[in-house]
N, C-alpha and C positions, 0 to 999 in steps of 0.2 A: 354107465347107465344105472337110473335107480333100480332097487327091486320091486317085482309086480307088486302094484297097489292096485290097480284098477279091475274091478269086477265087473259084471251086466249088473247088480243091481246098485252100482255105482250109476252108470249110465241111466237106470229103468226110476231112479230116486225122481218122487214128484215135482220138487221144486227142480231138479236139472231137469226134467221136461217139460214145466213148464214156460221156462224161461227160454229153453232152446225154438220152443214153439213162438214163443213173441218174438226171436231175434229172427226168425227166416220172414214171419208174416211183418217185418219194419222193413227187412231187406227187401221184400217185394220180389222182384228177378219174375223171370220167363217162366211158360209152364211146361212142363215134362212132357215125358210120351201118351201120357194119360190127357193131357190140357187143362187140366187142374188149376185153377189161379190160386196166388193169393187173398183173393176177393172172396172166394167161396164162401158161403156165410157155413158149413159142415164145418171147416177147416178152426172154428171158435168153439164149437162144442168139447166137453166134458169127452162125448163119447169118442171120437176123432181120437183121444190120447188118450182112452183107457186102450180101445183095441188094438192100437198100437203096441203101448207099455206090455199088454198082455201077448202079441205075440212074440215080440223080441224074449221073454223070460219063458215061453213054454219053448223059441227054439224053432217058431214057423215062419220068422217075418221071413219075405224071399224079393229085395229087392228090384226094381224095376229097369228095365235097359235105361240108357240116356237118351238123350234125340240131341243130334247133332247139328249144331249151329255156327258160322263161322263170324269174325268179326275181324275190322282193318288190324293191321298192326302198322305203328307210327314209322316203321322203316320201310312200311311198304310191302306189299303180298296178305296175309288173312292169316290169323289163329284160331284154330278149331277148338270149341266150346262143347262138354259135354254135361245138356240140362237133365239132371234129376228131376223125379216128381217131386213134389212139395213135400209129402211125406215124408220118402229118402231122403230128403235137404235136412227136414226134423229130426233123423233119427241119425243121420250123421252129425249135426250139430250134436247132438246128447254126448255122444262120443267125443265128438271136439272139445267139448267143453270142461270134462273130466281129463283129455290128454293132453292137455294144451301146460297146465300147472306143472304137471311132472318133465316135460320136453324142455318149458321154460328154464328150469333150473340147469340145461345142461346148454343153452343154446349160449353161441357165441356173443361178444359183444360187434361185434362186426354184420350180425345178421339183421336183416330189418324188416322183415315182410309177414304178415300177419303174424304181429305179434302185439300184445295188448299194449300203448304208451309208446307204441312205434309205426313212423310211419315215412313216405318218400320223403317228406323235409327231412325228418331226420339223416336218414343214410346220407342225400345231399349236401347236407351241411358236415357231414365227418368227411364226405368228399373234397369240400374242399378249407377243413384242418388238416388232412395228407398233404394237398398244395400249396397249403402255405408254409408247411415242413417242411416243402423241398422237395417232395415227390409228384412233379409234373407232369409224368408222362404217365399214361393211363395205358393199362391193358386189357381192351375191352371185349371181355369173352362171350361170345354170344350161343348158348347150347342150343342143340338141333331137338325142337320137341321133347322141352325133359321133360315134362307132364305127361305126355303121352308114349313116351321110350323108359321108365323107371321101371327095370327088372321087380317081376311080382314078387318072384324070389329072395330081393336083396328088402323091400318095402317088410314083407311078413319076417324075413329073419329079423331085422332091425324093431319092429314092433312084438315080436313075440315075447321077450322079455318082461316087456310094459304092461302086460293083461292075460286076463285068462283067456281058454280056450273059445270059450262061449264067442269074445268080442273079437278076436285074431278068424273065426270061423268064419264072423258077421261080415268083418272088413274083407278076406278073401270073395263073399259073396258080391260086395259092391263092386269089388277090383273086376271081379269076371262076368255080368252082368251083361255088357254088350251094348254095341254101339246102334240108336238107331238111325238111320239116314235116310232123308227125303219122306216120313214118314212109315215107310213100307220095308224097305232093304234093314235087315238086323244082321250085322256082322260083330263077331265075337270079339272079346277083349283080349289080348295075350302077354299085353302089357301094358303099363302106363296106369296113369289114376288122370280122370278126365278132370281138364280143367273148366270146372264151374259148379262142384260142389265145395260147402264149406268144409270135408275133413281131406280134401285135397293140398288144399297149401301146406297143411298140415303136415303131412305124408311127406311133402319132399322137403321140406326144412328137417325131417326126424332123418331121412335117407342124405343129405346134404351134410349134415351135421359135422362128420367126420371130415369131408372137404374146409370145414372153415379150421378143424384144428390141423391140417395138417398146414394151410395158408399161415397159419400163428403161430404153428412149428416151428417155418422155415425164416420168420421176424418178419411176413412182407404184410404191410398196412393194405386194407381191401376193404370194399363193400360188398353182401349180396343180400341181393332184395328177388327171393326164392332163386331163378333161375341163371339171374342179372348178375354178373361178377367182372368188378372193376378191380383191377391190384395197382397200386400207386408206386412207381420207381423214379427215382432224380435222374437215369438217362432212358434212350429211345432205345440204343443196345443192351438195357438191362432188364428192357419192359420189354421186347421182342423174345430173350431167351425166356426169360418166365411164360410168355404165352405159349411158345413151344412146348415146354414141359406143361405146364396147366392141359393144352387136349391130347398128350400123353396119357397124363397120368388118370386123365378123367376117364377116357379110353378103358382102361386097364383095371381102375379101382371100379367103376361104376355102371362102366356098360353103356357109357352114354359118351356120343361126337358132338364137340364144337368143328362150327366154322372152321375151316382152312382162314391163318393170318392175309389178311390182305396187303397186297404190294404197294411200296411204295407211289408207285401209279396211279393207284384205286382198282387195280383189276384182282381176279379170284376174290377171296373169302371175304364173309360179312364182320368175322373177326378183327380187331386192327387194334395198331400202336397210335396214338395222338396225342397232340397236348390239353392238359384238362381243359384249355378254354376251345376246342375244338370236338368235346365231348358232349354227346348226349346223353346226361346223367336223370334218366327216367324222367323224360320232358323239360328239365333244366338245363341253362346252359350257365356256366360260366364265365364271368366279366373279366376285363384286364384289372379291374378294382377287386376284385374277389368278389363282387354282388351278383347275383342271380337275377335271371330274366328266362323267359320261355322260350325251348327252343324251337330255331325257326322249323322245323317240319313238323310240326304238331299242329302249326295252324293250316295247313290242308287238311290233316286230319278231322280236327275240329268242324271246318265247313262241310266235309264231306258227311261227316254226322248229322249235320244239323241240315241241309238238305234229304238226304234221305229220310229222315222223319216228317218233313213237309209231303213228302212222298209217300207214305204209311199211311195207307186207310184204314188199314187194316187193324194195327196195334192203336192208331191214334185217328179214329174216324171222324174224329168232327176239328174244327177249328178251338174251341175251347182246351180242350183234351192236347192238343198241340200246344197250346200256350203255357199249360202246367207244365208238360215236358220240358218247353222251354227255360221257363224259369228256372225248375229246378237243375237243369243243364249248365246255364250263365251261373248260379251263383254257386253249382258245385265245383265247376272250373276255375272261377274268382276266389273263392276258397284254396284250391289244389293250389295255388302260385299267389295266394295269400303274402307271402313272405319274400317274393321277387320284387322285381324293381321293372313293371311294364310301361313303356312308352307310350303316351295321351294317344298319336296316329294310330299305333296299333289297335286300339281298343278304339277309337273311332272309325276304323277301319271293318273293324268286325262286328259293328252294331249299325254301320250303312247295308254291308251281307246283311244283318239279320233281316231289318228291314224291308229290305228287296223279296225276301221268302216271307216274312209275314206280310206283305203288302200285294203280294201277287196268291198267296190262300186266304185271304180275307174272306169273310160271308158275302156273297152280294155282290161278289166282280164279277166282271162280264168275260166269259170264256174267253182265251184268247187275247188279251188286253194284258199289260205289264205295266201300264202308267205308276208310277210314284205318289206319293202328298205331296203336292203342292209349295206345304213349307219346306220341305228338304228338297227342293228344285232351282236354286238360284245357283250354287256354283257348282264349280267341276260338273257344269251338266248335269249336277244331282242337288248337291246341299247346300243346306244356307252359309250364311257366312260365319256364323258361329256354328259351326255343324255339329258338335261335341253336343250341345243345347238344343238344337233342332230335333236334332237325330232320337235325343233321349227322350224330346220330347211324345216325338210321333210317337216310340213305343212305346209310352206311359199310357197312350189313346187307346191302347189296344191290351193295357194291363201286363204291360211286359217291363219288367229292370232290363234296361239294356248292360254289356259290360261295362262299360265307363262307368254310370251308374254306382252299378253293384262292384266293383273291383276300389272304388273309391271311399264308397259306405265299408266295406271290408277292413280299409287301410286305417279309416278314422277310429275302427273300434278297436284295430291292434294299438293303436297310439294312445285311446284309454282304458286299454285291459279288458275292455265287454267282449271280446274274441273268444267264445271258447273253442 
């Protein structure tokens, strides 16, 4: 590890605050225990970040609990989400953004998650240069709550190094801060750094760190994408003892349980041995060609998303406000698998769903009524005959890129480099 470089008035320096401040109000996200948006028209003022700036250097900022929010996970069951206020978002970003240089310099090349110039294609794509090496069999470790199980003890030793007391004091504040739920119930922190602020990922890639050298110790090829650790072996009996030892030693160095391996059968743990084209590599799957395609239990997920937001009055009360969500939904998804290889049915398949929920919340339906458009009425009981074209069409009516669409316009611009 380097020697401490980082001070508060590293962190409290105006241009790192002002930039940390436009990267939380671009990210947008949920509001804290306070309700605070990023909309807030205070949250653009001067004074918004002097008071700030000025509490963290005399020593009084005193962080706000989280509020606790859950969301699906693509294997099914929910991950707990813990939202900062907007502030805390900005004042951890400060942080992040000074720690993030110095960590870089030590993190592995096998590491891929928030890290600047990295991202899920990438780890996917060294996923599968392991298999076309010859290491087929995947050991796919799945940890129980590292975000919320990270020893506070093992996080502040591992950081203490890196900074002074001031910012090691500040980050103990965020770590113990407290959780809130259902509005009302505040239960304390004792451990873990909540998953849903920006100097969180952070934290456990710097507590991680050491699991990736000791993986590169031992020669064995891996990806981990923070929590996500696949290690790549040429047999099933080579990739079974490595996971054995892998929640050993996880156990024992860190304080943290994976999964129990699961059995040949499918019964016990959510951990398991497979072959890479039987893996799901962070919503990838891999082809017997080695080409990548989305895998199949993401698109339940995906529906399930995008129904429940038709269902949102609340976050998204009108039909217009629904549509921007939308958009920007399809074409961040058509983005994330940007670089797969998605089949025409599938992606006409999920733009008949969208359809069906923008055509049943439209302005001006009659309660109770599900009817369709007319032009997407001729086959399958639903669409026309060129339905890919129907399909697209109706949701142009209503100012929507459907996927096909947008997954198409994606493809054309990777083929002329306009993709950034």
């Amino acid at each position: 590890m380097p020697t401490p470089t980082i001070t508060m008035e590293d962190v409290c320096a105006p241009q790192n605050a002002r930039r940390a401040l436009h990267q939380v109000l671009r990210n947008r996200g949920a509001p804290g225990v306070d309700r605070v948006r990023t909309t807030d028209p205070q949250l653009r003022s001067e004074e918004f970040l002097r008071i700030t700036v000025e509490s963290l250097k005399r020593g009084t900022y005193e962080p706000k609990p989280v509020r606790r929010v859950t969301i699906p996970k693509p294997g099914g069951g929910s991950r707990p989400l813990g939202i900062p206020t907007v502030r805390d978002r900005v004042v951890q970003q400060m942080i992040a953004q000074v720690l993030a240089p110095v960590l870089e310099s030590v993190s592995s090349e096998s590491s891929f998650a928030y890290r600047r110039g990295r991202g899920p294609i990438d780890a996917v794509k060294a996923a599968v240069r392991h298999g076309q090496a010859g290491c087929v069999y995947v050991a796919g470790l799945d940890v129980i709550g590292c975000f919320d199980h990270l020893p506070h003890r093992l996080i502040l030793a591992r950081l203490g190094p890196l900074v002074d007391g001031e910012i090691l004091d500040l980050v103990q504040m965020f770590l113990q801060s407290g959780v809130c739920v259902g509005g009302e119930d505040l239960l304390p922190s004792t451990a873990g750094t909540p998953q849903g602020g920006p100097l969180s990922p952070l934290l456990c890639n710097m507590v991680l760190a050491p699991l990736d050298m000791e993986l590169e110790h031992r020669g064995h090829l891996f990806i981990r994408y923070a929590d996500d650790v696949k290690i790549f072996l040429k047999s099933k009996a080579a990739a079974k003892r490595v996971a054995y030892w892998f929640i050993d030693y996880l156990w024992k160095e860190f304080g943290l349980k994976a999964h129990p391996l699961r059995n040949d059968d499918g019964s016990q743990g959510k951990s398991k041995v497979t072959h890479i084209t039987n893996e799901d590599l962070l919503g990838f799957c891999v082809l017997p060609d080695w080409n990548l395609s989305v895998s199949g239990k993401r698109i339940p997920i995906l529906k399930s998303r995008i129904e429940q937001r038709f269902q949102d009055d609340t976050e998204y009360p009108s039909f217009e406000r629904k549509v921007v969500y939308l958009n920007d939904a399809v074409r961040g998804w058509c983005a994330y698998y940007g670089d797969a290889r998605l089949p025409v049915p599938l992606l006409v398949d999920l733009d008949e769903f969208l359809l069906r929920n923008v055509w049943r919340s439209r302005p001006g339906r009659v309660a109770g009524r599900t009817d369709i458009p007319p032009v997407c009425n001729q086959v399958s009981g639903l669409f026309g005959r060129n339905e890919e074209t129907s399909t697209t069409k109706c949701l142009q009516e209503f100012g929507i890129s459907g996927f096909l669409e947008t997954f198409s316009r994606i493809k054309r611009e990777t083929v002329r480099g306009d993709r950034k």
